[in-house]
N, C-alpha and C positions, 0 to 999 in steps of 0.2 A: 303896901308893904309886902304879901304877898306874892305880887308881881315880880319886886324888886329881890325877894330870897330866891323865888323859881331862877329869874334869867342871870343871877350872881352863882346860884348851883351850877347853871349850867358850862359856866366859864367853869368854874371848880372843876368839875370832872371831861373838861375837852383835853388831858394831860393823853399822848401819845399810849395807844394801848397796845400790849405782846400779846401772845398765845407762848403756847410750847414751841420751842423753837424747833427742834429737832424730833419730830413727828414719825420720818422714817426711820429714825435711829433707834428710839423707843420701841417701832414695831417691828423693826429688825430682832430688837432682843426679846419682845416678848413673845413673837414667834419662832424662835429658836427652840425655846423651851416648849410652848403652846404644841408645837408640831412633831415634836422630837419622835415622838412614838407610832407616826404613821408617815405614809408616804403624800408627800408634798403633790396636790393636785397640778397634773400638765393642764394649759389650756392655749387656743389657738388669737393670736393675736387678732385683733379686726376692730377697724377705722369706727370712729361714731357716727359716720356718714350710713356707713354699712349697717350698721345695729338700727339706726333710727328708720331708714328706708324699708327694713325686714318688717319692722313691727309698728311700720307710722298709724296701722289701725289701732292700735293699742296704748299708744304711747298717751293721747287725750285722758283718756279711762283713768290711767294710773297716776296721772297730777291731777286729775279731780277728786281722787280717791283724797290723795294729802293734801288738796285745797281744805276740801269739808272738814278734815277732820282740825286741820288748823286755824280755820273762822270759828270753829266753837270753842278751841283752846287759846287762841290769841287774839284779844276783842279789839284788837287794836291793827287788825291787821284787816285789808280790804280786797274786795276781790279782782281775781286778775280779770283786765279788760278785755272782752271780747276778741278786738282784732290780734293781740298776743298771741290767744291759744292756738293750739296747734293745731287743732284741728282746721284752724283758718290756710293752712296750707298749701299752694297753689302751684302749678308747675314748674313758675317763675321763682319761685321760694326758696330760698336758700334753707335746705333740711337742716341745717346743725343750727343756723341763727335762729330760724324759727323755733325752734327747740328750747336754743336759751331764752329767750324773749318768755316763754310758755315758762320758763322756770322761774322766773327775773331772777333770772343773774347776768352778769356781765357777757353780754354778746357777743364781745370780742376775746372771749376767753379761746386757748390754744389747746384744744385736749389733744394734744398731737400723740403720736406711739412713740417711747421711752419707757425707758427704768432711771430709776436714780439708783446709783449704784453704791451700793452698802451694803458691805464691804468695797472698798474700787480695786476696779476688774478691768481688764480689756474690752475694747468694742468700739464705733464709730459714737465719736462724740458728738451731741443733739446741742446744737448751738443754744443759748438764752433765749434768743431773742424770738425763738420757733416755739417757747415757751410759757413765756409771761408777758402782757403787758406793763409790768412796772416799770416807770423812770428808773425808779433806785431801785436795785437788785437786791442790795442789803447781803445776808450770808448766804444766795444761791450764788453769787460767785464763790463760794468754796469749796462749792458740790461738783459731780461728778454725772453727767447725763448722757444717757445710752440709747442709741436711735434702736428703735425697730422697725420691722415688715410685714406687713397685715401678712395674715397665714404662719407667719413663725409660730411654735411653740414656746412656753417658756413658764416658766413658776407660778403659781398663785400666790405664792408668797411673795414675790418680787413687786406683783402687781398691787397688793396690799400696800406694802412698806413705800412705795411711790404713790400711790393714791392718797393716802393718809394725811401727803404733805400738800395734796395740789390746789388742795380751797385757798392757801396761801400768795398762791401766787397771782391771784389776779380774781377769781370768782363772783367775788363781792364788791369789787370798787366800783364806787361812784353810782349807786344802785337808790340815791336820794333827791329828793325834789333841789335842793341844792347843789348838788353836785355838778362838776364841771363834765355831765352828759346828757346826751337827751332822751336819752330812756329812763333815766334820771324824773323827768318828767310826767312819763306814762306809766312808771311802774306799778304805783300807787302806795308808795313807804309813806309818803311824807317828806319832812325834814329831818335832816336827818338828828335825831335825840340829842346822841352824844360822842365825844369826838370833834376835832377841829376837821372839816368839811374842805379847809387849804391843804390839808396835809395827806397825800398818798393815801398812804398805809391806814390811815385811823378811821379815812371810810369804810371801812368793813367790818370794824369794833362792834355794830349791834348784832350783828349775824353771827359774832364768836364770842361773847359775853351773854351771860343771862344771872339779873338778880328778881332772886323770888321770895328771899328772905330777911330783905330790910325790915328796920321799924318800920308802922303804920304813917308815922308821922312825915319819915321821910319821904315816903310813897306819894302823900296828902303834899306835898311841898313842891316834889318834884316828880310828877307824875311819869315824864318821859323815861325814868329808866325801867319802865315797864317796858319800853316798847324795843325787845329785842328778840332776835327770831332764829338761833340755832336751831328751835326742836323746828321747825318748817323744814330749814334746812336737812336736817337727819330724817323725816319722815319724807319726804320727796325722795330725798337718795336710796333709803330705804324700801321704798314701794319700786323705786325703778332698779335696782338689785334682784327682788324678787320676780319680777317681770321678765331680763333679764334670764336669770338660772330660769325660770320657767317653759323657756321658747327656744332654749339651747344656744345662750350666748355668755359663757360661763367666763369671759374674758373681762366683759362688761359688768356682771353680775359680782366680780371681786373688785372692779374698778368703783362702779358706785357706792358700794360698800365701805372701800376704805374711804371715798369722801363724807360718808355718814359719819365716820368712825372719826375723822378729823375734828367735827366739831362736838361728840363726845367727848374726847381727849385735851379739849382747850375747857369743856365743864369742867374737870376733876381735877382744874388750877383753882386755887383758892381764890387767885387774883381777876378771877373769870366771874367768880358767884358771889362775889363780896365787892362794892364801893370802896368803901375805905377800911379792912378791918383793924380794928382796935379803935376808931373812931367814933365815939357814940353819937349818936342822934343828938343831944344838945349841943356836945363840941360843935358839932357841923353844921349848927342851925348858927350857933353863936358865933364861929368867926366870919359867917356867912355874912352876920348883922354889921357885926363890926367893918367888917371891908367896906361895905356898904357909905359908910361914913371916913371910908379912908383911910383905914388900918389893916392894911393889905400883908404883913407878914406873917401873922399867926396862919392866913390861908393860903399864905405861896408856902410856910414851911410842912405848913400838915400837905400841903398834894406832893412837895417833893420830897418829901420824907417818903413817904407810902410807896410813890410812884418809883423812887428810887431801888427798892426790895423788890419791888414789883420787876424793873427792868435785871437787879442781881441775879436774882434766881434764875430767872428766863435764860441771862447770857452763861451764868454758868453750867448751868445745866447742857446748855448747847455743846459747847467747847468739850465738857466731861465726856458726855456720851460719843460725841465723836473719837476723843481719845481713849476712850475702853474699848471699841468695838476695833478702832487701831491697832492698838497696843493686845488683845483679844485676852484682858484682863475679867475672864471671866466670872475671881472671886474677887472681887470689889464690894462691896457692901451695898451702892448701888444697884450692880448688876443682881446680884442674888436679892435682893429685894423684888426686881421684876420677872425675875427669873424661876427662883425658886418656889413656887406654885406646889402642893399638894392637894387631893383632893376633899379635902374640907375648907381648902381656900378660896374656891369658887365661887362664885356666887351667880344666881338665874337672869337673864334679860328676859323678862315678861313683856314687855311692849312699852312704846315710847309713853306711854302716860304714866309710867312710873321713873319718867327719867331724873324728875324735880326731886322728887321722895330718894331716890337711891342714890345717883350720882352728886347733882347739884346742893343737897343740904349737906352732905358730909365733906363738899368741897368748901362750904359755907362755913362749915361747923369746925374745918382746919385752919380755918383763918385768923382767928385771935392769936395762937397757939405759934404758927408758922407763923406770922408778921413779927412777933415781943420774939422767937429766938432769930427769924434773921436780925433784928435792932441790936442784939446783945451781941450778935460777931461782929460788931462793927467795923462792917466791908462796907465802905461809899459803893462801890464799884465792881465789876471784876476786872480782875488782872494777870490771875495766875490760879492757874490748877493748885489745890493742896493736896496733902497727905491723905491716904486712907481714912486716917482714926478721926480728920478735922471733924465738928458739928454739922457743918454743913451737909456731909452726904449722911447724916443722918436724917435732918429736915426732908433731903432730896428723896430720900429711898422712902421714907415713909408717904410721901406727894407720889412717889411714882409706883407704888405698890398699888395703890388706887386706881390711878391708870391703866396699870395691867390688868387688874381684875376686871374694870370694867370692860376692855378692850378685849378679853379672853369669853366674856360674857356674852357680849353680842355677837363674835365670831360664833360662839356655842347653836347661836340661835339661825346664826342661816339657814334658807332651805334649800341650798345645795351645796357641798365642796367639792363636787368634783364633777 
């Protein structure tokens, strides 16, 4: 019976999973305000060819550093195989693949030189396809990409606000013993938890989702949603940030940063740190039973219910913030929510071991709260922008107020901006 709840869980939560859609937009606005009062560090563009070749003696040290520290914090995680690491490097070796391989992520990821432009600006347009490997592109066609030139100058902040978004586009796929790769095979995930394994986009759900505060029971049941690995992700990008700023590659050092910061910013979704919230542990053991025996709607309406708010918010939020930073509706109620920052609003980034305790339970702990008022605006969908004063950018601003803080946080804590 046991058996039979686990791998009926497991169909339950392979429903198609979001993050924040709009990552650059968000940190678009919150560094608008964040930076307002000093001057925007210049930094000198350069290839990741170039970055890794400078420091390939260093580069082993500093994913060992975030190995160790991530086998003691995620027991579920195994270590990387010998001939991966980078230090295995060999003339014949491709520096950037070997690289990724040392990081397990996806090999064929494009760190190519770009901004996504936000605000859009003039510039040579940076084709998709120089970008992402994804089939579906989903809403990077309605973005805006800006080629650069190793040795330009150009913003940190720019560098930030496109970094932020790029784990998205390809980083994580297909990084499972299942998956349709073969690194897939060697990486050492496993199978992959959760998520449908056919579908794109949904392999990368364990690397941008973390639950730490279920019931016991559901833990005991279905043990695999333990097995998810953002904080890897953000301490790897974070060791290599600091390594980076360390060696005088301040271009890099903002770029890895903002991919840290990406999967920070997909914590401080409610629908990132919570299964199903409003779902208690019995509900979801009970129609788990009951399916079981062939009573399959109580568990198709509880995942598309949930999944359904889960995907509103996501798209509206998307659409909104694109249109405020458009339209450069500064007092919006959303935008001053991420915006408006004093300094008693702040709050410390002490170190990723306290990401669970600060970011993730109060994303956890928004979730009852945000699920019952999106139910009550009863929006199936989105479809259209509303008015200022609607509920919804109430819900929004208080979800993205989180956001900033955290994301103002950890900028706080770099050890270099300039």
């Amino acid at each position: 019976m046991k058996k039979q709840i686990i791998i009926v869980t497991l169909i339950a939560f392979s429903f198609p999973s979001f993050a924040w859609n709009n990552h650059a937009g968000i940190t678009y606005l919150i560094l608008k305000d964040h930076w307002k009062d000093q001057k925007t560090p210049m930094v000198k563009v350069e290839s990741l060819k170039s970055f890794l070749t400078k420091e390939k003696n260093s580069i082993q040290e500093t994913l060992s550093i975030s190995e160790e520290w991530a086998l003691a914090r995620l027991p579920h995680l195994t270590k990387t195989k010998d001939e991966l690491k980078f230090s295995n490097l060999t003339k014949e070796s491709d520096i950037v693949t070997q690289f990724y391989k040392a990081l397990r992520v996806n090999p064929n990821h494009k760190a190519t030189l770009y901004v996504q432009s936000v605000p859009k600006k003039n510039g040579k347009l940076h084709p998709l396809g120089q970008l992402t490997t994804l089939n579906e592109k989903g809403k990077l066609v309605n973005e805006t990409f800006l080629s650069l030139q190793e040795g330009q100058m150009i913003g940190a902040d720019e560098v930030l606000v496109s970094a932020t978004d790029e784990p998205d586009y390809d980083l994580d796929l297909h990084l499972f013993e299942d998956s349709v790769s073969e690194v897939g095979k060697v990486y050492g995930f496993g199978y992959q938890p959760f998520g449908n394994p056919a579908v794109e986009y949904s392999s990368q759900a364990p690397f941008h989702m973390g639950f730490f505060y279920e019931p016991k029971i559901i833990f005991t049941l279905a043990g695999f949603l333990k097995r998810t690995y953002p904080e890897l992700r953000i301490h790897q990008f974070t060791e290599l940030s600091k390594l980076a700023f360390s060696k005088g590659h301040p271009y890099w050092g903002y770029r890895f940063a903002g991919w840290a910061l990406h999967y920070i910013q997909d914590l401080t979704q409610p629908y990132h740190s919570s299964v199903l919230p409003r779902v208690g542990a019995s509900k979801q053991i009970r129609v788990q039973l009951v399916s079981i025996v062939g009573y399959q709607t109580p568990k198709d309406n509880m995942i598309q219910f949930v999944s359904g708010r889960h995907t509103l918010i996501e798209e509206y939020q998307y659409y909104l913030i694109k249109n405020l930073i458009m339209t450069k509706n500064w007092n919006h109620p959303v935008v001053t929510s991420i915006m408006a920052f004093g300094a008693n609003d702040h709050v410390e980034w002490k170190s990723i071991d306290d990401l669970r305790v600060n970011v993730c339970k109060e994303a956890y702990d928004a979730g009852e709260p945000t699920d019952e008022q999106l139910e009550n605006l009863n929006i199936p969908k989105y479809e259209t922008l509303y008015e200022e004063n609607h509920p919804i950018h109430t819900i929004l601003a208080s979800l993205l107020r989180n956001t900033s803080k955290h994301t103002r946080a950890y900028l706080d804590a770099l050890p270099k901006k300039n």
